[in-house]
C-alpha positions in Angstrom: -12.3 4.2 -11.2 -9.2 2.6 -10.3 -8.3 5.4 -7.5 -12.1 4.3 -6.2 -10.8 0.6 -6.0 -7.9 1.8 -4.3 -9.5 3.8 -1.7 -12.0 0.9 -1.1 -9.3 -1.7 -0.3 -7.7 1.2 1.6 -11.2 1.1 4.0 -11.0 -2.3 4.0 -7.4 -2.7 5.5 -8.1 0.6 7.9 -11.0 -1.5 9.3 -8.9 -4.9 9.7 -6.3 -3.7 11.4 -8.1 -0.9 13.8 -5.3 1.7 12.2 -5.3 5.0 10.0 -4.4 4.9 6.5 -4.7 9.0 5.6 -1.1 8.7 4.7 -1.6 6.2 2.4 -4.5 7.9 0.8 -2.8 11.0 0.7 0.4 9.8 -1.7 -2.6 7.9 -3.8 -4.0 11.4 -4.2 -0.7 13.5 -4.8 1.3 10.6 -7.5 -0.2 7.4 -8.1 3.1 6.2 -9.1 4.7 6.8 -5.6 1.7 5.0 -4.1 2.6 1.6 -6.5 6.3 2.1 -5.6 5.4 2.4 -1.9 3.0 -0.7 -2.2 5.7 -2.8 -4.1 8.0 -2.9 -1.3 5.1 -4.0 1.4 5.6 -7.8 0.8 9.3 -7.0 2.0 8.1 -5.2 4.8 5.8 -7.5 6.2 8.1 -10.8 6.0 8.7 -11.6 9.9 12.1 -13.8 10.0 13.3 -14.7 13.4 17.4 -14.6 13.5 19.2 -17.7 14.3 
């Protein structure tokens, strides 16, 4: 049930941003726990700080 959630927000984000997200659904298929560790980093990947 929670892999289906997953996968739905998965589509979801695929659809927003016109790109593919088969790698994500693969590591959510292989380890669950690679896919959490992989997502907990995100907000640090998505910060956009100019430099001085």
């Amino acid at each position: 049930m929670f892999r289906w959630f997953l996968r739905r927000k998965l589509a979801a984000e695929e659809k927003k941003l016109d790109a593919s997200m088969d790698y994500l659904r693969h590591i959510l298929d292989v380890s669950p726990g690679a896919f959490f560790r992989f997502a907990s980093i995100m907000p640090f990947a998505n910060s956009l700080n100019k430099l001085p």
